[in-house]
LUMKE-361679 format. One record per residue (C-alpha): residue number from 0; x, y, z. Coordinates in steps of 0.02 Angstrom, whole numbers, m for minus. Example, Ala and Ser with C-alpha at 12.3 -4.5 7.8 and 13.67 -1.06 7.14 Angstrom:
BEGIN
<rec num="0" c1="615" c2="m225" c3="390"/>
<rec num="1" c1="684" c2="m53" c3="357"/>
END
This chain:
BEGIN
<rec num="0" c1="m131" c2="4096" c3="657"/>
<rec num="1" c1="m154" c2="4273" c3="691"/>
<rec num="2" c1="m274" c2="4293" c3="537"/>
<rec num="3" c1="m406" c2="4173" c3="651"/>
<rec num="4" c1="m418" c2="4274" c3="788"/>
<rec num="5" c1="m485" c2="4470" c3="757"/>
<rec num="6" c1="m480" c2="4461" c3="565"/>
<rec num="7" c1="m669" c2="4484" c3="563"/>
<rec num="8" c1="m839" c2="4531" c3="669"/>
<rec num="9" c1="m862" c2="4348" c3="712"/>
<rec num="10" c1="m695" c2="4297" c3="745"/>
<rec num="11" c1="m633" c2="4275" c3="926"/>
<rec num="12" c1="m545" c2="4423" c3="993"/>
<rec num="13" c1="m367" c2="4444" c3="955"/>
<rec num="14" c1="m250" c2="4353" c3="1073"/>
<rec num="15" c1="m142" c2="4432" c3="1193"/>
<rec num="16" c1="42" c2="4441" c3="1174"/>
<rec num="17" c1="72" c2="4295" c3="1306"/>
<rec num="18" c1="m80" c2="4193" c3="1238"/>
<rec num="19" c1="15" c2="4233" c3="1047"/>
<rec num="20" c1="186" c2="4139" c3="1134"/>
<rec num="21" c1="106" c2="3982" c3="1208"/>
<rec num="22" c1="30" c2="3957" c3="1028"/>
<rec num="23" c1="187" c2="3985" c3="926"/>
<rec num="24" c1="284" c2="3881" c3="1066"/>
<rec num="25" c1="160" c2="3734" c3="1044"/>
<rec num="26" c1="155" c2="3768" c3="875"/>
<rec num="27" c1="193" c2="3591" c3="773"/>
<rec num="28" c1="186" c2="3496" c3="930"/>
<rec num="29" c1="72" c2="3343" c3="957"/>
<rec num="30" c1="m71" c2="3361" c3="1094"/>
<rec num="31" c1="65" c2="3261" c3="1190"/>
<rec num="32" c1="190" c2="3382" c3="1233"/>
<rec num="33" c1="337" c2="3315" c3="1280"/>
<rec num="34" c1="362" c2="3396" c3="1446"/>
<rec num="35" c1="181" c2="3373" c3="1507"/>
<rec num="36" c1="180" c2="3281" c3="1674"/>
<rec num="37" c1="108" c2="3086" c3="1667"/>
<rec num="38" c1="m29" c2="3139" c3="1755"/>
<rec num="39" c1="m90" c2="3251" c3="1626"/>
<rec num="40" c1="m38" c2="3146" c3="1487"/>
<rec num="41" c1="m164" c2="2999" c3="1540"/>
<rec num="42" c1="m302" c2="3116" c3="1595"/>
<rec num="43" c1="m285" c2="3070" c3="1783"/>
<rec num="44" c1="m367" c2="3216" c3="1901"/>
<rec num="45" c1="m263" c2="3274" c3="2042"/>
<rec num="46" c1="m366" c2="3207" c3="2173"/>
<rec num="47" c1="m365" c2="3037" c3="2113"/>
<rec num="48" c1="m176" c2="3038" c3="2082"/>
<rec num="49" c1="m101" c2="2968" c3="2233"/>
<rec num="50" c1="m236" c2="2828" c3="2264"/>
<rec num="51" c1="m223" c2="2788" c3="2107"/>
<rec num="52" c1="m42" c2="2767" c3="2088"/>
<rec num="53" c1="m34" c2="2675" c3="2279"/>
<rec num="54" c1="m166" c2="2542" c3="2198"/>
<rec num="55" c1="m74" c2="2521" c3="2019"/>
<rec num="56" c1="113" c2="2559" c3="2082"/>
<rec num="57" c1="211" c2="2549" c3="1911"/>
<rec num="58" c1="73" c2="2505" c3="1783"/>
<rec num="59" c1="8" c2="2670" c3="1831"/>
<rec num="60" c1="10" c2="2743" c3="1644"/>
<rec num="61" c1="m39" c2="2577" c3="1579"/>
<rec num="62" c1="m197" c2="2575" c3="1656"/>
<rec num="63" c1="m249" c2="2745" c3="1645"/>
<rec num="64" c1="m216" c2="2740" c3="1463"/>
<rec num="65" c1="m324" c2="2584" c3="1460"/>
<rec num="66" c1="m469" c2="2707" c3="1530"/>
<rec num="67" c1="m485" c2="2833" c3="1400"/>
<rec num="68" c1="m501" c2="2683" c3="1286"/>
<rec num="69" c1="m698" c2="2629" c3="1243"/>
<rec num="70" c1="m776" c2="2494" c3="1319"/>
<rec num="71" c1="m811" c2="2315" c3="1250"/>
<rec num="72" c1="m1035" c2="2302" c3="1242"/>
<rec num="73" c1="m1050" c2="2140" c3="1344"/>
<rec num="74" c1="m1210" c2="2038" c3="1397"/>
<rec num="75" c1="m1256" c2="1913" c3="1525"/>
<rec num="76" c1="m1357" c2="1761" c3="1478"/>
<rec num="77" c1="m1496" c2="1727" c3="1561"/>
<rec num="78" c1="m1483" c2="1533" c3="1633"/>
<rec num="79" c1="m1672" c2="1527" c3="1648"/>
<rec num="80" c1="m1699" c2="1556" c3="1487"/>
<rec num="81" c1="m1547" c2="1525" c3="1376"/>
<rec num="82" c1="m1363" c2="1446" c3="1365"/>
<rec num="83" c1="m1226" c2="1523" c3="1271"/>
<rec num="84" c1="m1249" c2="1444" c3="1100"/>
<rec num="85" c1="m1444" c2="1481" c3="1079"/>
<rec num="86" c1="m1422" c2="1643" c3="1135"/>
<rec num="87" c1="m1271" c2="1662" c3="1019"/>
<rec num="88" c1="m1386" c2="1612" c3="866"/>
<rec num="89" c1="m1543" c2="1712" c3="922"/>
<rec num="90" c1="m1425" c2="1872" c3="905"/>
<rec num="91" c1="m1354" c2="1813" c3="724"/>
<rec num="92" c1="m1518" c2="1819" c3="675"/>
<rec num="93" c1="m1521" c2="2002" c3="691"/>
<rec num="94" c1="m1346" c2="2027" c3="617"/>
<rec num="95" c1="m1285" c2="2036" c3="767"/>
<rec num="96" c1="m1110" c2="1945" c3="803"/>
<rec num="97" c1="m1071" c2="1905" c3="979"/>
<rec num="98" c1="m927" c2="1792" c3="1056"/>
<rec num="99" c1="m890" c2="1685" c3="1236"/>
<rec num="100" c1="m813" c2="1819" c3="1348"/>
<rec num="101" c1="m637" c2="1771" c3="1430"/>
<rec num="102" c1="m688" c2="1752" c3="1601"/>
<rec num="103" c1="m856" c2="1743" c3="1632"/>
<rec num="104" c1="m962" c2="1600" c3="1586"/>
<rec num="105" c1="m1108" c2="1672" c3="1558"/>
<rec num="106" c1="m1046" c2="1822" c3="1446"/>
<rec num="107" c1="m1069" c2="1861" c3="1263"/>
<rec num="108" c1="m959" c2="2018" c3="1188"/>
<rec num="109" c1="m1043" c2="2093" c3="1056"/>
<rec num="110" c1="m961" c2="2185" c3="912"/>
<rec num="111" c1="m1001" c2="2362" c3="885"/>
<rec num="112" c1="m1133" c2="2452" c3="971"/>
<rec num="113" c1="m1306" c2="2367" c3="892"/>
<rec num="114" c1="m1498" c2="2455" c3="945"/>
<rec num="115" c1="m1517" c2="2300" c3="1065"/>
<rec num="116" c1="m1675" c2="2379" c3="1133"/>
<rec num="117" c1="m1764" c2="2307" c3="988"/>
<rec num="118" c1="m1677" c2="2123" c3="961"/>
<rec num="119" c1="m1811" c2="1989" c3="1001"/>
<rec num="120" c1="m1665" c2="1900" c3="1121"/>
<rec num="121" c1="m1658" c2="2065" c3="1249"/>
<rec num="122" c1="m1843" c2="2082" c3="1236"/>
<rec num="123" c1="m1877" c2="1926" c3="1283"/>
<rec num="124" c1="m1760" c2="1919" c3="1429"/>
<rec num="125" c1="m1630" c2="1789" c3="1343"/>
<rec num="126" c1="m1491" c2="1917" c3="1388"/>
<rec num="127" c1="m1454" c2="2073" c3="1471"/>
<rec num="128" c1="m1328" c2="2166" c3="1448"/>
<rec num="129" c1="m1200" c2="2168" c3="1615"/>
<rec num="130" c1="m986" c2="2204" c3="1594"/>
<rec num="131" c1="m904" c2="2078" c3="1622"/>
<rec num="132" c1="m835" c2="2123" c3="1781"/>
<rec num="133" c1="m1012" c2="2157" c3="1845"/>
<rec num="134" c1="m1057" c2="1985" c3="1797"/>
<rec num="135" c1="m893" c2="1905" c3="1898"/>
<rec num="136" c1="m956" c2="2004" c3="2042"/>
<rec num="137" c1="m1113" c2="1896" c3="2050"/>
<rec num="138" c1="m1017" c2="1716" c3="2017"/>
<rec num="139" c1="m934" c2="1784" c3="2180"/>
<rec num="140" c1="m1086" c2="1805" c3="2287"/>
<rec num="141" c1="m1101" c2="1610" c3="2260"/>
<rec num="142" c1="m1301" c2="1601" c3="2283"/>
<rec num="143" c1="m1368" c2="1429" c3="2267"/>
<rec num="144" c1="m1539" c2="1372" c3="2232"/>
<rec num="145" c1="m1658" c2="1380" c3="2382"/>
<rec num="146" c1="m1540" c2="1514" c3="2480"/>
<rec num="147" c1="m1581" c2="1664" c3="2540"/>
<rec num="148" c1="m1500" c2="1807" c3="2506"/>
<rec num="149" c1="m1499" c2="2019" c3="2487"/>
<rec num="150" c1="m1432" c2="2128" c3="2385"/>
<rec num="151" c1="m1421" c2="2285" c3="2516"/>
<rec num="152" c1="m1362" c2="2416" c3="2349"/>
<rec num="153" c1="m1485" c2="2335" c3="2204"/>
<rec num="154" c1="m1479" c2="2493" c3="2119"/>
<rec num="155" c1="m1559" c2="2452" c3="1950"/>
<rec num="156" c1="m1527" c2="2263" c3="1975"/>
<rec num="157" c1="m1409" c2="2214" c3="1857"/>
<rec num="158" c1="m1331" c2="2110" c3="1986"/>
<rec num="159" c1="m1483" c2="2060" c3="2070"/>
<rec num="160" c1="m1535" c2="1984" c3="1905"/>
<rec num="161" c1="m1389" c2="1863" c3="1875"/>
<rec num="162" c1="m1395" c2="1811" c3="2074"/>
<rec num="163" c1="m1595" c2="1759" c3="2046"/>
<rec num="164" c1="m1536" c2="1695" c3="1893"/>
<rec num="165" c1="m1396" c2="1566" c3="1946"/>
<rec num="166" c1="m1531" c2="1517" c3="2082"/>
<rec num="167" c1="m1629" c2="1445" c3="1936"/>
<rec num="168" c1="m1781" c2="1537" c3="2005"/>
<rec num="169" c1="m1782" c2="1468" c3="2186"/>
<rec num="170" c1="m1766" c2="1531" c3="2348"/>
<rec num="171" c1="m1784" c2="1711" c3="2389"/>
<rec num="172" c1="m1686" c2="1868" c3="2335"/>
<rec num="173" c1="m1726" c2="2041" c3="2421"/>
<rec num="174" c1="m1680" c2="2206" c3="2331"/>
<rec num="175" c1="m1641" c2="2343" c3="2448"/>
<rec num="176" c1="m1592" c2="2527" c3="2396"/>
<rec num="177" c1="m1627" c2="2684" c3="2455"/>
<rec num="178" c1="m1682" c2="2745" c3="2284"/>
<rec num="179" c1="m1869" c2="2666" c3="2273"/>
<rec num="180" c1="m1869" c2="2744" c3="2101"/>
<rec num="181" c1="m1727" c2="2637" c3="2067"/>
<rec num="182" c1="m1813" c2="2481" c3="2111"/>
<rec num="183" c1="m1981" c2="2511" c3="2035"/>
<rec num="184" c1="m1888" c2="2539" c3="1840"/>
<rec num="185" c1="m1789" c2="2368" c3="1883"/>
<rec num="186" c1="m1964" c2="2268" c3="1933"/>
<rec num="187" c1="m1979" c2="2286" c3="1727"/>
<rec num="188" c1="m1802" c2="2191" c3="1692"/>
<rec num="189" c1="m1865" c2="2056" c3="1821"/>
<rec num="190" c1="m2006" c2="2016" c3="1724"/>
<rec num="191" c1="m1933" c2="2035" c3="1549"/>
<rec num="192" c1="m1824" c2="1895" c3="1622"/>
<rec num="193" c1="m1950" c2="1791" c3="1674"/>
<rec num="194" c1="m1872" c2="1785" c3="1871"/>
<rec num="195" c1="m2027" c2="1772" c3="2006"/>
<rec num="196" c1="m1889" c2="1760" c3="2166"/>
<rec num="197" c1="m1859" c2="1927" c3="2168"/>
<rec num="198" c1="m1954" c2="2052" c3="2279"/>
<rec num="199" c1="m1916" c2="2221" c3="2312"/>
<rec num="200" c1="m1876" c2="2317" c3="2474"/>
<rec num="201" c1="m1856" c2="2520" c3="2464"/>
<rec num="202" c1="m1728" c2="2572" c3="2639"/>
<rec num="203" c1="m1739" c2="2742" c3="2707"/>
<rec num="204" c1="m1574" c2="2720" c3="2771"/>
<rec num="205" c1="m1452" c2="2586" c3="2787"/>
<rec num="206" c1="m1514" c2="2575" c3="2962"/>
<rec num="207" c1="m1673" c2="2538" c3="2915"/>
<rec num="208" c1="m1782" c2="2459" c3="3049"/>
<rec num="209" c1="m1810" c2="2310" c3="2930"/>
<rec num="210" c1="m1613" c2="2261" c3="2957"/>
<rec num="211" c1="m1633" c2="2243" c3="3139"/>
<rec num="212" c1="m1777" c2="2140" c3="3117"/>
<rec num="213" c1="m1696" c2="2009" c3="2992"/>
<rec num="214" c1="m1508" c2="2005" c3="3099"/>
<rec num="215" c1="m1429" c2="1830" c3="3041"/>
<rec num="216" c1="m1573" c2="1777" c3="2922"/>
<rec num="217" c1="m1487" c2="1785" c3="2765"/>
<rec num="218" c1="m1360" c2="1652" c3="2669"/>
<rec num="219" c1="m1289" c2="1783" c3="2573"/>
<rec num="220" c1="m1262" c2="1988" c3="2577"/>
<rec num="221" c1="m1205" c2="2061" c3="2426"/>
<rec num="222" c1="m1175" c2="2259" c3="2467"/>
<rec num="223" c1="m1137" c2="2339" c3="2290"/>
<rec num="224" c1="m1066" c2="2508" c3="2400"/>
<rec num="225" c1="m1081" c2="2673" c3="2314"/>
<rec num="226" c1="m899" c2="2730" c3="2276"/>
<rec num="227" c1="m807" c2="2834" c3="2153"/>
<rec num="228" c1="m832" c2="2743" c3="2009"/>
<rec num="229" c1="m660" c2="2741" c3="1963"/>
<rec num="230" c1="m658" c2="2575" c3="1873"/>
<rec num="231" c1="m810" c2="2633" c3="1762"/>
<rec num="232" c1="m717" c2="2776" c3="1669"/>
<rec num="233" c1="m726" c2="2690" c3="1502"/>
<rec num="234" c1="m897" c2="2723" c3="1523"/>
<rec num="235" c1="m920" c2="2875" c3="1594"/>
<rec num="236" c1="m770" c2="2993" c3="1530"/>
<rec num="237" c1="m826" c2="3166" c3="1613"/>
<rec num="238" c1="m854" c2="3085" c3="1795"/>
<rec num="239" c1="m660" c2="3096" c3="1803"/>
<rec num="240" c1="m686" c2="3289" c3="1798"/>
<rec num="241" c1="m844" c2="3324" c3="1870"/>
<rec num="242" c1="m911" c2="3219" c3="2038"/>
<rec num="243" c1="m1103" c2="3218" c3="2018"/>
<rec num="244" c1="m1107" c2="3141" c3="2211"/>
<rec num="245" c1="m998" c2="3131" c3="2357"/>
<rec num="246" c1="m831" c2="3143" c3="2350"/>
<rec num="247" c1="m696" c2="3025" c3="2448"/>
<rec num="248" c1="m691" c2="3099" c3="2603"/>
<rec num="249" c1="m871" c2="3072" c3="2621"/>
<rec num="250" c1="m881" c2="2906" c3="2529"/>
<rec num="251" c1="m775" c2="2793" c3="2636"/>
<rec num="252" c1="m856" c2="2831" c3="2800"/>
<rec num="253" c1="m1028" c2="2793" c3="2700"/>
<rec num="254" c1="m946" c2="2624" c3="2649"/>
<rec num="255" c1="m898" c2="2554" c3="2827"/>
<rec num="256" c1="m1066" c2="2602" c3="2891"/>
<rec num="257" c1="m1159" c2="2537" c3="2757"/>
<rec num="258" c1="m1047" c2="2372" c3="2760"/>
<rec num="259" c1="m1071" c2="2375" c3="2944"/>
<rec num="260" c1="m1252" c2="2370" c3="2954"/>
<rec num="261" c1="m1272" c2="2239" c3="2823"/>
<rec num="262" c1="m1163" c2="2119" c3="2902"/>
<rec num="263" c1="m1315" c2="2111" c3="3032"/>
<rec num="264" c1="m1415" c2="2014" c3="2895"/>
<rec num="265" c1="m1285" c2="1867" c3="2876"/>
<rec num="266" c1="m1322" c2="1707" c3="2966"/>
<rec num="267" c1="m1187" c2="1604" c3="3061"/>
<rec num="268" c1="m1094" c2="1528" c3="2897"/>
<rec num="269" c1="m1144" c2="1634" c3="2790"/>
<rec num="270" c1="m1072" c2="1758" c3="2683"/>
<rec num="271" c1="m1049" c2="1946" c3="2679"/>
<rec num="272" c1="m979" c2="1995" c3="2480"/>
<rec num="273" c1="m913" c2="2182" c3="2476"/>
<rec num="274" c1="m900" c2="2254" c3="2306"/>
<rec num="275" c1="m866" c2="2408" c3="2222"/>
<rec num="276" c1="m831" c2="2465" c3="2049"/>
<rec num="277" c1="m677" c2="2573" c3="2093"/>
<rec num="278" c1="m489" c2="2541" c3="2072"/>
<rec num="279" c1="m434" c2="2653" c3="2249"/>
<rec num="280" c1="m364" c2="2559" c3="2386"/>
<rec num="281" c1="m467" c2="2656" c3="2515"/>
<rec num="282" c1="m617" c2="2615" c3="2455"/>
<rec num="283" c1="m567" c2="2431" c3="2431"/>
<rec num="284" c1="m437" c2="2325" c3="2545"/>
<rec num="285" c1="m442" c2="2444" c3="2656"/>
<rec num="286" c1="m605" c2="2467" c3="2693"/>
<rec num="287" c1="m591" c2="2275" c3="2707"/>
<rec num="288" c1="m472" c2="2288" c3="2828"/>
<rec num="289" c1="m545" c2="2398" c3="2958"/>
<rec num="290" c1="m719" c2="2300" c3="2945"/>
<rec num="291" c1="m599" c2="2145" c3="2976"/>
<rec num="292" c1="m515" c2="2245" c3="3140"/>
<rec num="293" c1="m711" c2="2274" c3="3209"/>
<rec num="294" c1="m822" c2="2116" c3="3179"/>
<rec num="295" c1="m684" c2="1990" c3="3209"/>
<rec num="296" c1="m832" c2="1835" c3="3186"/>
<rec num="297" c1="m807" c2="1865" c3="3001"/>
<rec num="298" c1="m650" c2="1786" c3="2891"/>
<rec num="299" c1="m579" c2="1824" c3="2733"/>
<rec num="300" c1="m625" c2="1678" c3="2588"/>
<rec num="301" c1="m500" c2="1691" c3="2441"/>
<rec num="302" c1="m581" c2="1705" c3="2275"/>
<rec num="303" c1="m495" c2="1536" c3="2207"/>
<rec num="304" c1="m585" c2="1457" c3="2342"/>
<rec num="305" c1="m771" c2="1511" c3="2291"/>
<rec num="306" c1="m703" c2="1484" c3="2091"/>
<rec num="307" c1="m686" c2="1296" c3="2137"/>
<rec num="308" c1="m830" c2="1271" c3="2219"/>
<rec num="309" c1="m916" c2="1357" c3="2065"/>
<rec num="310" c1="m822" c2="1249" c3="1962"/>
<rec num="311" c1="m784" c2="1403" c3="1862"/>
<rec num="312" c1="m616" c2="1359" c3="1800"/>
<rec num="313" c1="m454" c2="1493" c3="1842"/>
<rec num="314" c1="m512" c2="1657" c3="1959"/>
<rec num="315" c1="m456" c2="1801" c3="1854"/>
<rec num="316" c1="m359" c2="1865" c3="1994"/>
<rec num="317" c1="m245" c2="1816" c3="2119"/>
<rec num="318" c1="m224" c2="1856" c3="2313"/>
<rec num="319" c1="m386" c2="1852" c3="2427"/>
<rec num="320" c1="m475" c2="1959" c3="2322"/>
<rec num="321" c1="m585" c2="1978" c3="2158"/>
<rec num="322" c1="m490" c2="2132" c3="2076"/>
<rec num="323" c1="m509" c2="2176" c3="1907"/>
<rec num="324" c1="m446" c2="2298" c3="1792"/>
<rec num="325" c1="m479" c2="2356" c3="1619"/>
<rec num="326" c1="m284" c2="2350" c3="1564"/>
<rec num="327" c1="m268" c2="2172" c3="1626"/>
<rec num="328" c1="m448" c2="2101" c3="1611"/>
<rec num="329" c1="m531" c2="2203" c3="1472"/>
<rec num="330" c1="m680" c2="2234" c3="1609"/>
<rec num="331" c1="m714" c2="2390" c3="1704"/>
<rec num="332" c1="m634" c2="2388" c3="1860"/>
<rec num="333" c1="m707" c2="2310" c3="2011"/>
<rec num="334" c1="m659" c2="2241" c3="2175"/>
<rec num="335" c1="m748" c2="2085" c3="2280"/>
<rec num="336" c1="m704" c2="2025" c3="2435"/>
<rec num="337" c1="m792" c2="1871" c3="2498"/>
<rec num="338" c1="m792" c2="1857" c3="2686"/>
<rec num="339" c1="m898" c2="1707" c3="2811"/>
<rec num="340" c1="m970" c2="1725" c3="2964"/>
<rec num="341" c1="m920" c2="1596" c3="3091"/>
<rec num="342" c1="m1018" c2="1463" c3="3138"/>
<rec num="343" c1="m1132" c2="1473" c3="3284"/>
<rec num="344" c1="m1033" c2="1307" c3="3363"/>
<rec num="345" c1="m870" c2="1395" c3="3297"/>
<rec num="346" c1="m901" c2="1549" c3="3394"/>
<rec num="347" c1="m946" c2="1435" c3="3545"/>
<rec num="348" c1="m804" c2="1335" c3="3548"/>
<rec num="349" c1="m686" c2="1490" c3="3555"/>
<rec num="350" c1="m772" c2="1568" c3="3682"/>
<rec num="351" c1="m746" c2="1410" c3="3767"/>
<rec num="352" c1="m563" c2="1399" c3="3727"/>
<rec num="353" c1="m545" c2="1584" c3="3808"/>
<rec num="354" c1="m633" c2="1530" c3="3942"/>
<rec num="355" c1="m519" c2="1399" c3="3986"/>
<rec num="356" c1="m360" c2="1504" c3="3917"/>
<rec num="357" c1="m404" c2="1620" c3="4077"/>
<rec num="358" c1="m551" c2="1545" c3="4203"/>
<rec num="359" c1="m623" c2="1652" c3="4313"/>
<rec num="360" c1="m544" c2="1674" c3="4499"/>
<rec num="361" c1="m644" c2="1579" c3="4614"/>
<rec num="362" c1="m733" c2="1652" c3="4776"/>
<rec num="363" c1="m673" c2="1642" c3="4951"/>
END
């Protein structure tokens, strides 16, 4: 070892002595030392140990194993366009193999990493390519034809796709983001796909004016929340290491108050889906659960509820929730939680029932 470092003008300069003992110590070890903490051995950063371990509790190691692992290539079918099967031969004709995904009904996985970008099936809007998860996300939102319904985080509008999508074309679908950029690059994926219920709304804030002036107009509110991106490590290996945006002290806040002012939109019945592609509990449940503690006119609906009415065979969770994880789904890892406004006669009748519970004192 010694003849690598300071043998000649180029080599790197000679080590020093305690630099010259790590080496011989690690010397014929495996980049797995045996006394490295779990932690470092899965390539979890400090400040996302705790959460992390509170959400995964003794699969820990499992699933954080499961992230350094590459992710599957999936795609989304587009309904207006395609099923399964024709879409499944249109690829084969460019050598390109592609199966049924496990949960989602609409999903192909593709093997290997083909130059989709120039298949005649993507170009012509038969499929897109969404994860899995992403996709699920979407069933949850539970838009039917004629609705009308926002999604308040459309980023690039993968998700806004499949919702205009499994409206067959009908109704009305509003993409909101702060990021007009965003929105004007995803106006191209609408119209590869061939989807005309789409239009597109830039916010300069998740108080936008506009909010106030739709309050309880929409059927359905999907917010998409910006988060840590936990659940897309597969994907994105050196976000672990290096936050490009706000961290979690300043992310959770931005969560309730984004989830807060979107729940404005939702009419009486309708729904308010919360979603996020990260695997911590604060972003998650418990962001859940304080919105619960503050707009008490909204419920929880459990996932195997909106799977039956979707007729989409077994939820690929259980508990209230839609929450996914690479280890046990083979998706990246997202959370959904599907929550109803009350009724307008609902709300009535309980203020009537607190009414009578404790009537006012008469005069006299």
């Amino acid at each position: 070892m010694k003849a690598l470092f300071g043998a000649t003008k180029f080599a790197p300069a000679p080590l020093a002595p305690e630099e010259a003992k790590l080496a011989n110590e690690l010397d014929t070890h495996t980049l797995e030392h045996p006394q490295m903490p779990e932690s470092v051995a899965v390539e979890c950063p400090p400040w996302a140990e705790e959460p992390m371990r509170a959400a995964m509790g003794d699969r820990f190691a499992v699933e954080m194993r499961t992230l350094l692992d590459s992710a599957p290539l999936d795609l989304r079918i587009n309904p207006v366009k395609a099923n399964r099967e024709s879409a499944i031969k249109a690829l084969a004709r460019a050598q390109i193999t592609a199966t049924p995904t496990q949960w989602s009904p609409l999903g192909l996985r593709v093997q290997g990493r083909p130059p989709l970008g120039a298949v005649d099936a993507f170009k012509d809007g038969l499929v897109e390519i969404q994860d899995e998860g992403s996709q699920l996300v979407a069933i949850a939102v539970a838009p039917k034809p004629g609705q009308q319904v926002v999604d308040f985080c459309a980023g690039a509008g993968g998700k806004t796709l499949a919702i205009a999508a499994l409206m067959k074309n009908k109704g009305r679908v509003v993409a909101c983001d702060v990021l007009a950029g965003r929105l004007k690059r995803a106006a191209e994926r609408f119209r590869r796909a061939g989807l005309h219920n789409i239009e597109a709304h830039p916010l300069s804030s998740e108080r936008d004016p506009w909010v106030k002036r739709h309050k309880r107009k929409f059927d359905r509110v999907l917010v998409d929340a910006p988060c840590s991106g936990t659940g897309t490590w597969r994907r994105n290996p050196d976000s672990r290491w290096r936050q490009l945006g706000p961290g979690l002290a300043e992310l959770v806040p931005l969560q309730a108050n984004i989830l807060d002012s979107a729940a404005r939109l939702v009419k009486p019945g309708g729904r308010l889906v919360y979603a996020t592609c990260s695997l911590l509990p604060e972003e998650n449940e418990n962001q859940v659960a304080a919105f619960l503690e503050t707009h008490p006119d909204f419920s929880v609906l459990p996932v195997a509820e909106v799977w039956a009415e979707e007729g989409a065979g077994t939820p690929p969770a259980e508990g209230p929730y839609l929450r996914l994880t690479p280890a046990r789904h083979d998706t990246d890892g997202f959370f959904a939680a599907v929550m109803v406004r009350k009724a307008e006669d609902e709300a009535a009748a309980e203020v009537d029932q607190m009414a009578e519970a404790d009537p006012a004192p008469s005069e006299g």
